[in-house]
C-alpha positions as CSV (number, residue, x, y, z in Angstrom):
1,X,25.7,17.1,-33.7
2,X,26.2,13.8,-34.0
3,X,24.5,11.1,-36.4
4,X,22.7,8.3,-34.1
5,X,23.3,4.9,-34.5
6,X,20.5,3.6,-37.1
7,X,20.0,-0.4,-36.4
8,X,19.0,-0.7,-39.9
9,X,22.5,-0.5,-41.0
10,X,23.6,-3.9,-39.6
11,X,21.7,-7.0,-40.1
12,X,19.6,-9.0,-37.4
13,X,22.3,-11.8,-37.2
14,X,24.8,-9.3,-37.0
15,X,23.1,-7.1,-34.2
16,X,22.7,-10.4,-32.2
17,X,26.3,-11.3,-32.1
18,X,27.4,-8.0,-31.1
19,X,25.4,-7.7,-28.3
20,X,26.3,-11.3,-27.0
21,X,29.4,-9.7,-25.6
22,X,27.1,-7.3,-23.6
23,X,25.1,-10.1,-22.3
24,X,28.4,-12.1,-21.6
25,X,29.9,-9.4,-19.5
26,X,26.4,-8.5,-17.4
27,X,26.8,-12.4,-16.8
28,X,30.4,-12.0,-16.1
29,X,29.7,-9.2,-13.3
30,X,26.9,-11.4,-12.0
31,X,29.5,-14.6,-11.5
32,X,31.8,-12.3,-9.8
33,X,29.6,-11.4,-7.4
34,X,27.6,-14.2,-7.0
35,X,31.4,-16.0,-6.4
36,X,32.2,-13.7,-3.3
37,X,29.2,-14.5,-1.6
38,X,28.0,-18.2,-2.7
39,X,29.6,-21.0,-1.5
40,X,29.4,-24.8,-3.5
41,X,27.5,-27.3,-1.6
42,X,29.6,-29.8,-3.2
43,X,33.1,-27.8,-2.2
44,X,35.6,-30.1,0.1
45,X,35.0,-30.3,3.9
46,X,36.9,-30.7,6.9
47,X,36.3,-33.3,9.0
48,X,34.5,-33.9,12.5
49,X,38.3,-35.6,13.3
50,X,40.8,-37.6,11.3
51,X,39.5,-40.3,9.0
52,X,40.8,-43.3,8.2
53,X,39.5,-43.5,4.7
54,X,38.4,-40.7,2.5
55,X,36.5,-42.3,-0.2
56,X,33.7,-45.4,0.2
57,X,33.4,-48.4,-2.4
58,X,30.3,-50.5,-1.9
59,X,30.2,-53.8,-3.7
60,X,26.3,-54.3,-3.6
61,X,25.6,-58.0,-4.0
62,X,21.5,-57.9,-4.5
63,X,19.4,-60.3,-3.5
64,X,21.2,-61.8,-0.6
65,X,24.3,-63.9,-0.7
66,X,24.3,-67.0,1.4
67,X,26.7,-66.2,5.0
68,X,26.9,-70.1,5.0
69,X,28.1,-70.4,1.4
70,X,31.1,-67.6,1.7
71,X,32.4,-66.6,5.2
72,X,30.8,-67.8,8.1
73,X,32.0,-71.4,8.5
74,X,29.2,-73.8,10.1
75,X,30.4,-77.7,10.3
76,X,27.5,-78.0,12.8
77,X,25.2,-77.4,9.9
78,X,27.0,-79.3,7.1
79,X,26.7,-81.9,9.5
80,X,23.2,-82.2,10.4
81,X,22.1,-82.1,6.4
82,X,19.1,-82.6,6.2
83,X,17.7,-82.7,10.3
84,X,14.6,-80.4,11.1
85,X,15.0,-76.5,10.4
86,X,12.3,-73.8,11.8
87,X,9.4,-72.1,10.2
88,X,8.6,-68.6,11.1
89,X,7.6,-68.8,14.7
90,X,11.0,-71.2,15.4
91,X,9.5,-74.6,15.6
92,X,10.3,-77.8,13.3
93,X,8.1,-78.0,10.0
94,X,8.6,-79.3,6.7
95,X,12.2,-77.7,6.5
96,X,15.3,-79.0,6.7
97,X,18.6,-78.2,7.2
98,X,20.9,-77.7,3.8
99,X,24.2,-78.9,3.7
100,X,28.0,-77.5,2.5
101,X,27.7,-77.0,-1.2
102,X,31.6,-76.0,-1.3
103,X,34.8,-77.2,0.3
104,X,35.8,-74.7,3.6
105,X,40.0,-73.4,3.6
106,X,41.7,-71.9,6.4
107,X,43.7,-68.5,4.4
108,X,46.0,-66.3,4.6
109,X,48.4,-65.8,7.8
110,X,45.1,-65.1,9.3
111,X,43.9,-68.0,9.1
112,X,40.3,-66.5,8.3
113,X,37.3,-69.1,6.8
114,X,36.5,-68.5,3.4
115,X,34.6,-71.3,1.6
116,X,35.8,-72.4,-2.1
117,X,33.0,-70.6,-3.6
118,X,35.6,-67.2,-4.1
119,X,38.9,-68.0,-4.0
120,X,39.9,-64.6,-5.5
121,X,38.5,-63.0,-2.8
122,X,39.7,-65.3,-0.3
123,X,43.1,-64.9,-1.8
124,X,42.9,-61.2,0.2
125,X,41.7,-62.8,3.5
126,X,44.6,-60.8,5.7
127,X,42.6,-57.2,4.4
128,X,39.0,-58.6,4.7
129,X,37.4,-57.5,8.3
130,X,34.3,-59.5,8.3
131,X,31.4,-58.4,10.3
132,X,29.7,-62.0,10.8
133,X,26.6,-60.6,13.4
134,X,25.4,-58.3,10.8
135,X,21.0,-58.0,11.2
136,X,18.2,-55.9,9.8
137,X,14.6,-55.0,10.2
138,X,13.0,-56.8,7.2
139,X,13.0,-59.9,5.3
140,X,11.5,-58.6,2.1
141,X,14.0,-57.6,-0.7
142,X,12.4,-53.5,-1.6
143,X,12.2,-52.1,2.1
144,X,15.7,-54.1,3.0
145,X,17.6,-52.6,-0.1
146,X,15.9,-49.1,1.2
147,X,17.5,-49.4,5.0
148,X,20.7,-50.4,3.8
149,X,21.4,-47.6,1.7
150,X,19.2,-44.6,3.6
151,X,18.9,-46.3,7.1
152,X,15.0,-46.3,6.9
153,X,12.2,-48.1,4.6
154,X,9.2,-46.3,6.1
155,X,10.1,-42.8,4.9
156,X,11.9,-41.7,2.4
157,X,15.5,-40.3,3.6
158,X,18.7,-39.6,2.1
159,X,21.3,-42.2,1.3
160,X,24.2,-43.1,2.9
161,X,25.9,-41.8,-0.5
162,X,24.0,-38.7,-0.3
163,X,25.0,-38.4,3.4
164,X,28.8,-38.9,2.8
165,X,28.7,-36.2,0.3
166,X,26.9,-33.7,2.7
167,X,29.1,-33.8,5.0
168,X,32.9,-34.1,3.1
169,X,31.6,-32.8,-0.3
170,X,33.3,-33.8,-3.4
171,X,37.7,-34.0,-4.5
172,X,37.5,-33.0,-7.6
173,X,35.3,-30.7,-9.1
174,X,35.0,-31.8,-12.3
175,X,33.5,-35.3,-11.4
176,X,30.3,-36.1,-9.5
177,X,31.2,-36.9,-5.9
178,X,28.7,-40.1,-5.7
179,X,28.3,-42.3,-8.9
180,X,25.9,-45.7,-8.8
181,X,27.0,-47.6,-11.2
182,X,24.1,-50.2,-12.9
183,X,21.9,-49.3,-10.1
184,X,18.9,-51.5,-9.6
185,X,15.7,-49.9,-11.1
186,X,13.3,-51.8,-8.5
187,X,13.4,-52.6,-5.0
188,X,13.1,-49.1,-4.6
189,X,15.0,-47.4,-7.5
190,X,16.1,-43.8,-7.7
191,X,16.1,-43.7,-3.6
192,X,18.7,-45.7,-3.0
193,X,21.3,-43.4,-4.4
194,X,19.1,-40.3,-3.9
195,X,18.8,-36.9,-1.6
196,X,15.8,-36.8,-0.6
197,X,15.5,-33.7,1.6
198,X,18.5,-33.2,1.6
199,X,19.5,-30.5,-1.5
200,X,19.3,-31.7,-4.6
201,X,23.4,-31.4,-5.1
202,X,23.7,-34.2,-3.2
203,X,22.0,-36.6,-5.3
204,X,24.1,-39.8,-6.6
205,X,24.3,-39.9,-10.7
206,X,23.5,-42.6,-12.4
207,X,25.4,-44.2,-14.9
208,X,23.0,-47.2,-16.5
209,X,21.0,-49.3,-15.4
210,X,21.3,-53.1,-13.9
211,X,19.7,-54.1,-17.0
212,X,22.3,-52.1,-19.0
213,X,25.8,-53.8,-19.6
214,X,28.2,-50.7,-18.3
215,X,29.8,-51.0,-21.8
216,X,26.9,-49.4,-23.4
217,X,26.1,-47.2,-20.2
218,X,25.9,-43.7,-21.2
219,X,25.2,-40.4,-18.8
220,X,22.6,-38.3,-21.4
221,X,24.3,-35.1,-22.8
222,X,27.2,-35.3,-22.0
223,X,29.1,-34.0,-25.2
224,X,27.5,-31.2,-27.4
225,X,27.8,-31.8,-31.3
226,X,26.9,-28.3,-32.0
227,X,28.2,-25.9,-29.9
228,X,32.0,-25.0,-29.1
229,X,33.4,-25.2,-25.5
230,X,33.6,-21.6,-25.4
231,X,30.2,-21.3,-26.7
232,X,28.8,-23.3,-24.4
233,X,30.4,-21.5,-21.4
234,X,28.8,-17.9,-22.6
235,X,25.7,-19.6,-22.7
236,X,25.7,-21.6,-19.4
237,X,26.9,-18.3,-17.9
238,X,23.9,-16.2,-18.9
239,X,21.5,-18.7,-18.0
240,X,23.7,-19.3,-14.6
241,X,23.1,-15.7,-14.0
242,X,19.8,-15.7,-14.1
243,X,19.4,-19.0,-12.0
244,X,21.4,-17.1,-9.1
245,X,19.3,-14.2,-9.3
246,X,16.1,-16.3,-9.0
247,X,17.6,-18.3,-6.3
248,X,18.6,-15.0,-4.8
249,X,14.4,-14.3,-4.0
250,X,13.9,-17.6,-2.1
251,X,17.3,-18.4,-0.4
252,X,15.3,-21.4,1.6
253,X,14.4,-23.4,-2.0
254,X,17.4,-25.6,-2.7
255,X,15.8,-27.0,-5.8
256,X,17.6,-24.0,-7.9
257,X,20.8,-24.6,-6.1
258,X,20.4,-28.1,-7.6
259,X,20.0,-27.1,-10.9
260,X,23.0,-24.7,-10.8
261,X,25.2,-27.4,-9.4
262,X,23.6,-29.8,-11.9
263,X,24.2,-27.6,-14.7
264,X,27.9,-26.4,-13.8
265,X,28.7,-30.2,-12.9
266,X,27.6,-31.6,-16.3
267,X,29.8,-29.0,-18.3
268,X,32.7,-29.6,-16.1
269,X,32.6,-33.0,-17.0
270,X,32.8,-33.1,-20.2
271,X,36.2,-32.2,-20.2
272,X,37.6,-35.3,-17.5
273,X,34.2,-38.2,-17.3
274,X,34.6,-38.9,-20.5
275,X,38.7,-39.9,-20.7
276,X,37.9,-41.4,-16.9
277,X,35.6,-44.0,-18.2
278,X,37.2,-45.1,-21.4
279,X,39.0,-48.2,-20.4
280,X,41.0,-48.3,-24.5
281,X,44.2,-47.2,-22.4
282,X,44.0,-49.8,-20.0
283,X,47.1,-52.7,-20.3
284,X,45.9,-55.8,-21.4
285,X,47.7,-57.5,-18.7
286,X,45.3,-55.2,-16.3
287,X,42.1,-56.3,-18.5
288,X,42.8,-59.6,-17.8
289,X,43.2,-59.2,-14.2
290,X,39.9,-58.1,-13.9
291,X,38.0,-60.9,-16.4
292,X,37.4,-58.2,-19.0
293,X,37.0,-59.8,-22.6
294,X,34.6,-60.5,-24.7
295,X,32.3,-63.6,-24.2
296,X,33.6,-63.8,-20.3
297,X,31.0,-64.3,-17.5
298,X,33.5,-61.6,-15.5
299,X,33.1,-58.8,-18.5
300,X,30.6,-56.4,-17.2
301,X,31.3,-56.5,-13.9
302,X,35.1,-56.4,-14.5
303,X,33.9,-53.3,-16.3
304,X,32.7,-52.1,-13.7
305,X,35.2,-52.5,-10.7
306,X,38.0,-51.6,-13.4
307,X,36.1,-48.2,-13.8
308,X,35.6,-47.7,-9.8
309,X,38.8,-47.8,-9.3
310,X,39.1,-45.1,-12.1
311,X,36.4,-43.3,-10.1
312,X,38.1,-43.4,-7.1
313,X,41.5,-42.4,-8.2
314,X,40.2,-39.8,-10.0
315,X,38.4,-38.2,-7.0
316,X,35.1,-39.4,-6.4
317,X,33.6,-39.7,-2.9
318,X,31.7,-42.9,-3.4
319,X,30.8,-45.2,-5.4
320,X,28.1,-48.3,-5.6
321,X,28.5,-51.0,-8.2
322,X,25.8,-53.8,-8.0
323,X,25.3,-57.6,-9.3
324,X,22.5,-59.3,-9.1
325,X,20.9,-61.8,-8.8
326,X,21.8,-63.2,-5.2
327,X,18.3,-64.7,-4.3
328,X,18.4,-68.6,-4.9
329,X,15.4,-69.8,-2.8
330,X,16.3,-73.0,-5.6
331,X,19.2,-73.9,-7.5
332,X,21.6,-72.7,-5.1
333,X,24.5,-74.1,-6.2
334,X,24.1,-73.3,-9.5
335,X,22.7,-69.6,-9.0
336,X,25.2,-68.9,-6.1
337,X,27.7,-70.5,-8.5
338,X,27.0,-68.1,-11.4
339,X,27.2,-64.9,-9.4
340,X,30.4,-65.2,-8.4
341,X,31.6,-66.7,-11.1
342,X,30.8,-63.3,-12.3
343,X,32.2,-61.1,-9.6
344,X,34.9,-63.4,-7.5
345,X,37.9,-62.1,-10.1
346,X,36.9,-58.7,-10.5
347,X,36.8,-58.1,-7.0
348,X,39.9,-60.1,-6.7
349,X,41.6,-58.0,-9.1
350,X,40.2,-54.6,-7.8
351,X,41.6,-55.2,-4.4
352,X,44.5,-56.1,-5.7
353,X,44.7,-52.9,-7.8
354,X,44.1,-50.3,-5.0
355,X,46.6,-51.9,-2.8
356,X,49.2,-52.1,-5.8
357,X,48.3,-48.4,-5.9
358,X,48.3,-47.6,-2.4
359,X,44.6,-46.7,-2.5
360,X,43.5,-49.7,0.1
361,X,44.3,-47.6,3.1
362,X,42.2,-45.2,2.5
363,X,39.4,-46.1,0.5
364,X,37.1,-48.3,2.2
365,X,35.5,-51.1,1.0
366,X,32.2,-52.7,1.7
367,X,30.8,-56.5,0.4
368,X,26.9,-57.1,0.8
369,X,23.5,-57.7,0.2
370,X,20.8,-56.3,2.1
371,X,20.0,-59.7,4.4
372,X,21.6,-63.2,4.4
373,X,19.7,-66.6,3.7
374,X,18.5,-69.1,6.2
375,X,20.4,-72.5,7.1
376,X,17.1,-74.4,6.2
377,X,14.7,-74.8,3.1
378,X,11.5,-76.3,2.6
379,X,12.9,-77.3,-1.0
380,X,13.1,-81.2,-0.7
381,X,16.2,-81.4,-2.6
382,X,17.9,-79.2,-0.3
383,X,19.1,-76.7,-2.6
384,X,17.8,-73.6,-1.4
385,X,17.7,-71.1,0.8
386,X,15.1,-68.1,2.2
387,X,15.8,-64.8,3.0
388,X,17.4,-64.2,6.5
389,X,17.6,-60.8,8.4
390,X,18.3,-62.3,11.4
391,X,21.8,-63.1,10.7
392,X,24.4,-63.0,7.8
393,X,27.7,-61.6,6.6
394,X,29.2,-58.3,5.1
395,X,32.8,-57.7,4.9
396,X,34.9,-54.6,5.2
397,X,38.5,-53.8,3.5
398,X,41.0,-50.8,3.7
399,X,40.1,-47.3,4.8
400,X,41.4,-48.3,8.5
401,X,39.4,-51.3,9.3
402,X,41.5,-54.8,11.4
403,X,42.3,-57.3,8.4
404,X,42.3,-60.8,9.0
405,X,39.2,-60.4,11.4
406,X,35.9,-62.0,11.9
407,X,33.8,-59.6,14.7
408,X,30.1,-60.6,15.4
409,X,29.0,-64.1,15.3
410,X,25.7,-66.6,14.4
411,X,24.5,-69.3,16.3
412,X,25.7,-72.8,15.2
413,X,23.2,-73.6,12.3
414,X,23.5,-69.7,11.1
415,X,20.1,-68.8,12.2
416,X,20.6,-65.5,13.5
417,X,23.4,-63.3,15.0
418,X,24.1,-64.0,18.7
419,X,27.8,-62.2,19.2
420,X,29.1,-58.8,18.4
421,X,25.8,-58.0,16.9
422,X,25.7,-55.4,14.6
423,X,22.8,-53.8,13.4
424,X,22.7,-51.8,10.0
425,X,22.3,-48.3,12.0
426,X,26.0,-49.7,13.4
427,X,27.2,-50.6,10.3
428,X,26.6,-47.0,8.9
429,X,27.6,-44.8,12.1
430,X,30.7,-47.4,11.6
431,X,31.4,-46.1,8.0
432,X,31.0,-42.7,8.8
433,X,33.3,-42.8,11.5
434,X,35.6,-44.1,9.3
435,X,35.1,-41.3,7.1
436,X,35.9,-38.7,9.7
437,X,32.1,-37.9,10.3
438,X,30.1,-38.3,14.0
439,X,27.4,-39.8,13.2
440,X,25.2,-37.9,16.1
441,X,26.7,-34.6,14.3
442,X,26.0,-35.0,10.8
443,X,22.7,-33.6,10.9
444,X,19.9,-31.3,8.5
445,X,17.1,-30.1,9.6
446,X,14.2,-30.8,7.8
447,X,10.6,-30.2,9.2
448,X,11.0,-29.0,12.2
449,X,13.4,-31.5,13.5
450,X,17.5,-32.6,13.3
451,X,17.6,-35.8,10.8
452,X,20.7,-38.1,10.5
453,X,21.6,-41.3,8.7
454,X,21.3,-43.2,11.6
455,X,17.9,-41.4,13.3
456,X,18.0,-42.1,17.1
457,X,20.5,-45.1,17.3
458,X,23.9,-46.1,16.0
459,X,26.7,-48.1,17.7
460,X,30.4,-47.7,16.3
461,X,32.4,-51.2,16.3
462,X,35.4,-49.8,17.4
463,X,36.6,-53.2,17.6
464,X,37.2,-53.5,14.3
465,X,39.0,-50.3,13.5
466,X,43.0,-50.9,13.5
C-alpha cells in the first residue's frame, strides 16, 4: 500500500510554490481556449475602402486661435481699423473693428496667405490644405471643445479618437492605439478622449495633464519594482482567467472586456512605451529642430510633437497634443504672440520630420481650436478679440488631403463663413473618410438605436482630397 502524501512534510511557503505551477497551467488551458474563441477589440481592421492615411495627429490649439491672425487674409479689415463691428444681434455698438497685428506673405509655389505670426509653419504652405469656412454650434469654450472631439455637447458620446479606434483598431499591440498627450482637465476633461458607450477598450490614455510639462508626465504603474517579467505574466494570467470566465456569464457587459484589455495593454507596454518616450537617443541636431532645450519657450511642446512622431511611427492610431491658452479677448498681440512662439517651430519641425520620414502621406494632420475669434472687440485699444463660431480656420496636412489649398471661405471682415462651408459634422465624416471609414457605416448600437460620430448629418469635402 502506498504511504499518502503528508502536507506536514513541506513547509507553507514551499506548498505554495509548488502548486503555482498548477494554477499556472489551469490558467494556461483557460488562455488557450479563451484565444480560439475571443477576439481583441483592439485587433487591426480592414477598411470600409482604401484610405489615404492610416494614422490621425491632431494639434489642438485651445482656446481659439485668431483666423485673421494666421491664415485667412482680410485687407478689408486691416483696412477699416477701427470702423463699427456688430454686437450679438449684428448691428453697430461699442465695437470696433481690429486691425493687422502682423505683416501678410504670399508662400510657397502655392502662393497660399500665411501671416508673419508662424513662419515655421508657413515654411510648409505647399502641404497645408486649409479649410477657411470651418463653423460650429456654440461660442462657449466647454460644450465647443466637447463637439469637436465627440461631435455632440448635449450628451455624452464617444470621441472622434475613440471612434477611429473602433473602427481600424490598433498597429501595434504593445502600445495604446489613441494617446492624448497633456490633455486639458476642464472644458470637459476625461470626455474628450473618452468612450463613452462605446467599450471601454476604446478609451484614449492619458499621458499628463496640460498643467504637467510632458517631461515629468508619467502613465501610473507602468514598471514593477518587485516582481519579475515572468512573474508578472503567471500572475496576470491567473487573474486573466478568471476575468474571462466572469465575462463569460454576461457576454453583453463590456466593462470586463475593458479591464482585460486594460490589464493585458499595460503589461505589454512595459516592454516598448517606455524606450518610445525616452527622447536621450534623439540627435541633438533633431532636438534643436524641434526647440527642445532647457529654458526655451518651444521645450514642452517640442516635447511633445518630438514624441508624436515617436507615437506615430511606432504604431499608434491617433494622437492629440494640446497648447493652450489661445483665448486673448485682450492682449492679443502679446498672447497670440506667446503661443506660437511656443508651438510655430515644433510644428515646423514635426512636419518636417514625417515628411523627411515619409510618414506625411499617410498620417494626417489636423491644426485647431474649437471656434475662431471675431474681427471686432469692444476693447478700446483694439487688442482683442471674442470668441467666433461662425467662422474661422483649421488646416489639414498629409494623409491624402490637396496641399497648397485654401477651400471654404469668410465674408470680408471674417465674421462668419460664407463659401465652402464646412461644419464640424463635415470636418469629421471628412477625417474618417480619409481613414478608410464611411462615416454613415461606422455605427454601435447603444439604446435601442444605431449611434455614429457624426449622428444624422455629415458632408465629405471631397474637394479637398488629392
Amino acid at each position: 500500500m502506498k504511504t499518502p502524501i503528508s502536507l506536514q512534510t513541506h513547509s507553507r511557503r514551499e506548498w505554495l510554490k509548488r502548486t503555482t505551477c498548477g494554477m499556472g497551467l489551469l490558467a494556461l488551458a483557460d488562455l488557450c481556449q479563451a484565444s480560439a474563441t475571443r477576439r481583441s477589440p483592439l485587433a487591426s481592421k480592414p477598411t470600409h475602402f482604401h484610405p489615404s492615411a492610416k494614422r490621425l495627429v491632431f494639434l489642438h490649439m485651445r482656446g481659439g486661435p485668431s483666423h485673421m491672425e494666421t491664415f485667412d487674409y482680410k485687407p478689408a479689415l486691416y483696412r477699416h481699423a477701427g470702423a463699427p463691428g456688430r454686437n450679438r444681434r449684428g448691428k453697430n455698438g461699442k465695437r470696433r473693428l481690429v486691425g493687422n497685428h502682423w505683416d501678410w506673405k504670399r508662400r510657397g509655389q502655392s502662393g497660399l496667405w500665411v501671416s508673419d505670426l508662424l513662419p515655421h509653419i508657413a515654411e510648409h504652405a505647399d502641404d497645408l490644405c486649409v479649410l477657411s469656412g470651418m463653423h460650429t454650434d456654440s461660442g462657449n469654450h466647454t460644450p465647443a471643445m466637447l463637439q469637436l472631439h465627440t461631435g455632440s455637447f448635449q450628451f455624452a458620446r464617444p470621441s472622434l479618437g475613440s471612434w477611429v479606434m473602433y473602427g481600424l483598431g490598433t498597429e501595434n499591440a504593445n502600445l495604446p492605439g489613441f494617446i492624448s498627450l497633456s490633455p486639458p482637465i476642464i472644458n470637459g476633461g476625461a470626455k474628450n478622449y473618452g468612450a463613452a458607450f462605446l467599450p471601454a477598450a476604446y478609451q484614449g490614455t492619458a499621458i499628463g495633464d496640460i498643467k504637467t510639462p510632458i517631461e515629468k508626465a508619467r502613465i501610473d504603474h507602468l514598471t514593477n519594482q518587485t516582481l519579475t517579467r515572468q512573474e508578472q505574466r503567471h500572475q496576470l494570467d491567473f487573474i486573466q482567467s478568471l476575468n474571462r470566465r466572469f465575462a463569460a456569464t454576461d457576454p453583453s457587459d463590456s466593462e470586463i472586456d475593458g479591464v482585460i484589455e486594460s490589464f493585458e495593454r499595460g503589461f505589454t507596454m512595459q516592454s516598448e512605451l517606455p524606450q518610445v518616450m525616452d527622447l536621450s537617443g534623439e540627435p541633438q541636431p533633431t532636438l534643436e529642430a524641434y526647440g527642445i532645450g532647457e529654458g526655451k519657450a518651444t521645450d514642452n511642446f517640442g516635447r511633445q510633437c518630438l514624441l508624436t512622431r515617436r507615437l506615430v511611427e511606432a504604431g499608434v492610431r491617433h494622437v492629440e497634443i494640446c497648447d493652450e491658452f489661445w483665448d486673448q479677448h485682450g492682449k492679443l498681440k502679446t498672447g497670440h504672440g506667446a503661443r506660437a512662439a511656443a508651438t510655430d517651430q515644433p510644428i515646423g519641425a514635426f512636419l518636417s520630420d514625417l515628411k523627411q520620414r515619409g510618414l506625411l502621406e499617410d498620417t494626417l494632420v489636423l491644426w485647431g481650436g474649437e471656434f475662431g475669434r471675431t474681427p471686432d472687440t469692444a476693447k478700446e485699444n483694439l487688442d482683442g478679440r471674442d470668441h467666433n463660431p461662425q467662422g474661422y480656420t483649421m488646416f489639414l496636412a498629409g494623409g491624402g488631403v490637396k496641399g497648397g489649398f485654401q477651400y471654404g471661405a469668410t465674408d470680408d471682415l471674417g465674421f462668419e463663413a460664407v463659401e465652402n462651408r464646412m461644419h464640424l459634422h463635415d470636418l469629421h465624416a471628412t477625417l474618417l473618410h480619409l481613414m478608410g471609414l464611411d462615416h454613415e457605416r461606422l455605427t454601435y448600437r447603444y439604446a435601442g438605436r444605431d449611434f455614429r460620430l457624426t449622428d444624422v448629418h455629415g458632408h465629405i469635402a471631397k474637394e479637398i482630397i488629392a
